[in-house]
C-alpha positions as CSV (number, residue, x, y, z in Angstrom):
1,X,29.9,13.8,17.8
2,X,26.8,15.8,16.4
3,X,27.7,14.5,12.8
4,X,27.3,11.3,14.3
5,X,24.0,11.3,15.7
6,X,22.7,13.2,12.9
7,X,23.9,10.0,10.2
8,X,22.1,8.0,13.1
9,X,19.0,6.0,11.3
10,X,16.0,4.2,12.8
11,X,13.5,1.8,11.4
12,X,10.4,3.6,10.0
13,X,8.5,0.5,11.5
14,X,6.3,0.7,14.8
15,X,5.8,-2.7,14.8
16,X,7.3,-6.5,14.1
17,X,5.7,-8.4,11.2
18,X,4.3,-11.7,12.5
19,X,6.1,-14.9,12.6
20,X,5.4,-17.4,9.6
21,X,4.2,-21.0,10.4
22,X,7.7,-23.0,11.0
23,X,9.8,-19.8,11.3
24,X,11.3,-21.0,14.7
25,X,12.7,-24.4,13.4
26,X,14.1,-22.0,10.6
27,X,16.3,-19.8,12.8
28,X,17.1,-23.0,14.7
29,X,18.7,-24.7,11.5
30,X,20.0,-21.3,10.4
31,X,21.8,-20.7,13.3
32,X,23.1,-24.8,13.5
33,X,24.7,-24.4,9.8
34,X,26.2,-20.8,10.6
35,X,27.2,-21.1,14.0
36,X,28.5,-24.8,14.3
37,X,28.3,-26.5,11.3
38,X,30.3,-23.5,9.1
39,X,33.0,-23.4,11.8
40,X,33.8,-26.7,11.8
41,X,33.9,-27.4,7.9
42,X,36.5,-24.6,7.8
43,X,38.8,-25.9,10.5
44,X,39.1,-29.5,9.0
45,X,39.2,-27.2,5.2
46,X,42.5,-25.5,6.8
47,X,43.5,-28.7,8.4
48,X,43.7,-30.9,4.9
49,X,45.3,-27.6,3.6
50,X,47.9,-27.8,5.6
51,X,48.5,-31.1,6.1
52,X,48.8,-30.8,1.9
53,X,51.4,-28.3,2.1
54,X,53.5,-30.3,4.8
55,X,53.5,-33.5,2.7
56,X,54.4,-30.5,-1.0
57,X,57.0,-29.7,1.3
58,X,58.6,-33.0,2.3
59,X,58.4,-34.4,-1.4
60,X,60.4,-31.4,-2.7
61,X,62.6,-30.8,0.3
62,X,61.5,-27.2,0.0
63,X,62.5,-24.9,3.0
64,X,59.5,-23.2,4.7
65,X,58.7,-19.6,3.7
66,X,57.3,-17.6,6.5
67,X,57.4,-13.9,4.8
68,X,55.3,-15.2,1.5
69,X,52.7,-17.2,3.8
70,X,52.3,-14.3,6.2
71,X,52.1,-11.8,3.4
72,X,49.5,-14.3,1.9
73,X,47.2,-14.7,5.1
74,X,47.6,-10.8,5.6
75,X,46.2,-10.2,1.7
76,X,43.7,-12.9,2.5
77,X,42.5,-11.5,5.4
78,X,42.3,-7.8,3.7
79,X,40.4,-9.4,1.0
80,X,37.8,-11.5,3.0
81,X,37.5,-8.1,5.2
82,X,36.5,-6.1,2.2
83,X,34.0,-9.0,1.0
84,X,32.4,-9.3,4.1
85,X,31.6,-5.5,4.4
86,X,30.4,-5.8,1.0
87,X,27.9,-8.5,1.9
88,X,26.8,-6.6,5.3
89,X,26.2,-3.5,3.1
90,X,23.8,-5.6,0.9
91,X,22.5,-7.6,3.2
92,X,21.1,-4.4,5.8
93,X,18.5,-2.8,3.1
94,X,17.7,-6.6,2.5
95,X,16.7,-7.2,5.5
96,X,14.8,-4.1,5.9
97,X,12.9,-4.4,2.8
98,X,11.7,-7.8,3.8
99,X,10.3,-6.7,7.0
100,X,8.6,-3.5,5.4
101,X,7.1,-6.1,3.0
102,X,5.9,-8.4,5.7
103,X,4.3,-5.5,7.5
104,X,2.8,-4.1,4.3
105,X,1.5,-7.2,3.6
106,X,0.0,-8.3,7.0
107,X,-1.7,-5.2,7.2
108,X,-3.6,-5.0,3.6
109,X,-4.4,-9.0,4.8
110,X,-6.0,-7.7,7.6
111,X,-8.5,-5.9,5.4
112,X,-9.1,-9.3,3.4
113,X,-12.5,-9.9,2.8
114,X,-15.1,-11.1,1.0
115,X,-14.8,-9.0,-2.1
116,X,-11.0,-8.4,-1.6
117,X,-8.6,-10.5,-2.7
118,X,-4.7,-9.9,-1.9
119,X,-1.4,-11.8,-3.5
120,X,1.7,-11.3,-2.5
121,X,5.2,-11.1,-4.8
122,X,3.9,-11.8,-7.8
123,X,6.8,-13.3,-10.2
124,X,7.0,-11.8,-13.6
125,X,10.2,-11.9,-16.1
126,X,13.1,-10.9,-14.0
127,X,11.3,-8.7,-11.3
128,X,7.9,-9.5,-9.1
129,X,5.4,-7.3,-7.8
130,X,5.1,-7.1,-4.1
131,X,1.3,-7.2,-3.7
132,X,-1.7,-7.3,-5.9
133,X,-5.2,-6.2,-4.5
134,X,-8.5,-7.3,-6.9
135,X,-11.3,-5.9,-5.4
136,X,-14.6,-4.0,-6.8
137,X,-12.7,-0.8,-6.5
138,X,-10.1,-2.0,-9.2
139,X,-6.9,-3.9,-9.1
140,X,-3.5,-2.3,-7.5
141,X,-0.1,-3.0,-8.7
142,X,1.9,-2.5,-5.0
143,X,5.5,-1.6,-4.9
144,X,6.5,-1.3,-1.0
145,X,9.5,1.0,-0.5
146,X,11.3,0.6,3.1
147,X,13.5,3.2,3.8
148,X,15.4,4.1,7.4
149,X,14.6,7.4,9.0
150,X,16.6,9.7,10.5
151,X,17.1,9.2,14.6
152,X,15.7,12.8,14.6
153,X,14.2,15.7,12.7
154,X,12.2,15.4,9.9
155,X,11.2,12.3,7.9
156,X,8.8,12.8,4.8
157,X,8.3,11.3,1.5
158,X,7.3,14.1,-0.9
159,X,5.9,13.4,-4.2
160,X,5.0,15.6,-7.0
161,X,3.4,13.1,-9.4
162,X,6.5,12.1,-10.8
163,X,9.5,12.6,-8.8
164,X,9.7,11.1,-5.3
165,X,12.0,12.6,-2.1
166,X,12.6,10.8,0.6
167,X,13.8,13.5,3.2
168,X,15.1,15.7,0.5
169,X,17.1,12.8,-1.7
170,X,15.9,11.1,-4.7
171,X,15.9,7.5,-4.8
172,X,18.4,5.6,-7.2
173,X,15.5,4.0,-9.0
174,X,12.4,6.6,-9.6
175,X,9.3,4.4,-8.0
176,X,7.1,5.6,-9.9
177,X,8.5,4.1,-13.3
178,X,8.1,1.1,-11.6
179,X,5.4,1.4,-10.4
180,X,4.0,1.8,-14.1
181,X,6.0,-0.5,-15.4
182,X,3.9,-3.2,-12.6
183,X,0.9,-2.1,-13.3
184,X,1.2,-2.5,-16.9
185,X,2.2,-5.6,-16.8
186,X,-1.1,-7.0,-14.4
187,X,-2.9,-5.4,-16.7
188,X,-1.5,-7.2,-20.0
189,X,-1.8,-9.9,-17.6
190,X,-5.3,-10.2,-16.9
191,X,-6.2,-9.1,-20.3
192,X,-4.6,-12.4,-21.6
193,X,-5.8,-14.6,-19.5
194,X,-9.4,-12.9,-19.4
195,X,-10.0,-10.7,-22.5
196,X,-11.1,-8.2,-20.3
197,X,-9.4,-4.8,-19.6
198,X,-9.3,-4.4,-15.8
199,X,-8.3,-0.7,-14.2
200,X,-4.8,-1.1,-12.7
201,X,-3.6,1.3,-10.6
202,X,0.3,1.2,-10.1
203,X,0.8,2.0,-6.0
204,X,3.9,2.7,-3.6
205,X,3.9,2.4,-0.5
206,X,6.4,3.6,2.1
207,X,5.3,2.2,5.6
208,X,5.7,4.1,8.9
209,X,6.5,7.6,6.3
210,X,4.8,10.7,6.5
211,X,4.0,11.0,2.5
212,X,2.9,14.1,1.2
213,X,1.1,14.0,-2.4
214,X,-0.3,16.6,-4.9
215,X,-3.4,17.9,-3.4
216,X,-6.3,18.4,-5.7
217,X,-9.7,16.7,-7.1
218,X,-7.3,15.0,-9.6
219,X,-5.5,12.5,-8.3
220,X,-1.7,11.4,-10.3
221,X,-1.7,8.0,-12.2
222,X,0.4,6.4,-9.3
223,X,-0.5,6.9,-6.0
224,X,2.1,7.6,-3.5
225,X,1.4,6.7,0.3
226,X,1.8,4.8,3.9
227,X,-0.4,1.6,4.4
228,X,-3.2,3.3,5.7
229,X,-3.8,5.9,3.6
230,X,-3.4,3.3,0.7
231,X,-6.4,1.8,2.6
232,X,-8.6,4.8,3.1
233,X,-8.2,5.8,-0.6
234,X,-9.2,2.2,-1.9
235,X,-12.5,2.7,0.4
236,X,-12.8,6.4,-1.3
237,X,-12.9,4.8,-4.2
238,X,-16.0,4.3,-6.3
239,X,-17.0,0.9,-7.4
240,X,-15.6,-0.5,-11.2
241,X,-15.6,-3.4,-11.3
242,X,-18.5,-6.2,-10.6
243,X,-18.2,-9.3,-8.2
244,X,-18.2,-11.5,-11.5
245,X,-15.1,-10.1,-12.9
246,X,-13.4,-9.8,-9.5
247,X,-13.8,-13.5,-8.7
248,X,-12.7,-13.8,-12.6
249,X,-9.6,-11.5,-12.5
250,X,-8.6,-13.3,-8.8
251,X,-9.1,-16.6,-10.5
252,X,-6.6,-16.0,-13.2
253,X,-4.2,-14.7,-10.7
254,X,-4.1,-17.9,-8.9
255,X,-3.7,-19.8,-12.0
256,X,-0.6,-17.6,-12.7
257,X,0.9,-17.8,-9.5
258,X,0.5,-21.7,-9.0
259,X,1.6,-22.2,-12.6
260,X,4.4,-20.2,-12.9
């Protein structure tokens, strides 16, 4: 029982994301196809099936075989069990990562303004970046990194400059390579579509976490945070780049994201 509760996870997230504009007439057909359409395609499916194996039968005058079809079912059923864990497994960290990035993403477009300009999932060769900020500050390459929390006791992200623990365990994939490897590439980016050299600073972000980073007046090449910090250290930060090259460097973004 106390192993139990102590494998018990919660969401690290105080708060839903907001709805997007037609999101209710999306459930509504997803549920149609998965809860009546699905069903019914796989009863008439099993229906032709067996009305094929009836007619096999009466063509070849072959006797019926109850062992070898109830072996079959059971082998099917063991099968389509093991899939559909499979899928559930994939599908939970899915689903969390999408709300983390909805909730990341609604709350750096809540500090839109004139002189900040924020993309979201940014589509490069075989991966995409999941927010870009362009603002007088510099540009920031945003990986968000949703993970559960434990139901109690602590839950903090601690990073060293290179290595990142979440409660204690290191991730399967370090962030911060990633988070380099992002930032390189908006920076390659926007130096071929500009000819200008923009500062890109590769970012993760773990919302709802308790992150604790190297303390000191020099900050590591990736910056590891929660939303709001992430905030509070762009506004810390001292201007570097002029409204000219910020409208520029958004401009180009937009081109690359329509175009793509």
């Amino acid at each position: 029982m106390n192993e139990a509760k102590a494998n018990q996870k919660r969401s690290p997230l105080k708060h839903k994301s907001l709805r997007v504009p037609g999101e209710s007439l999306s459930e509504e057909r997803d549920r149609i196809v998965e809860d009546e359409l699905l069903p019914v395609f796989m009863i008439a499916t099993f229906a032709v099936l067996f009305a094929v194996l009836e007619w096999w039968r009466w063509l070849t005058k072959t006797p019926p075989h109850p062992v070898a079809a109830t072996l079959l079912a059971v082998a099917m059923i063991a099968f389509c069990g093991y899939r559909l864990l499979k899928v559930r497994a994939r599908l939970r960290p899915l689903r969390l990562g999408l709300e983390g990035e909805r909730v990341v993403g609604q709350f750096l477009e809540s500090h839109r303004g004139a002189d900040w300009h924020v993309f979201h999932d940014v589509v490069g060769p075989g991966f995409n970046v999941d927010h870009v900020i362009v603002s007088p500050k510099g540009v920031f390459a945003v990986e968000t990194k949703t993970f559960s929390k434990p139901a109690k006791g602590e839950a903090v992200v601690k990073y060293d400059g290179e290595r990142i623990l979440v409660n204690g365990r290191e991730p399967d994939r370090n962030p911060v390579v990633q988070a380099r490897a992002v930032r390189d590439w908006i920076r390659e980016l926007l130096l071929d579509t500009t000819a200008i050299r923009f500062p890109v600073r590769g970012v993760v972000v773990f919302p709802g976490w308790w992150v604790e980073s190297p303390k000191g007046k020099t900050r590591p090449d990736v910056w590891v945070l929660n939303e709001k910090a992430f905030v509070k250290f762009i506004e810390n930060e001292a201007v570097v780049i002029d409204e000219a090259d910020v409208a520029l460097a958004s401009s180009r973004l937009v081109n690359y994201i329509t175009n793509a």
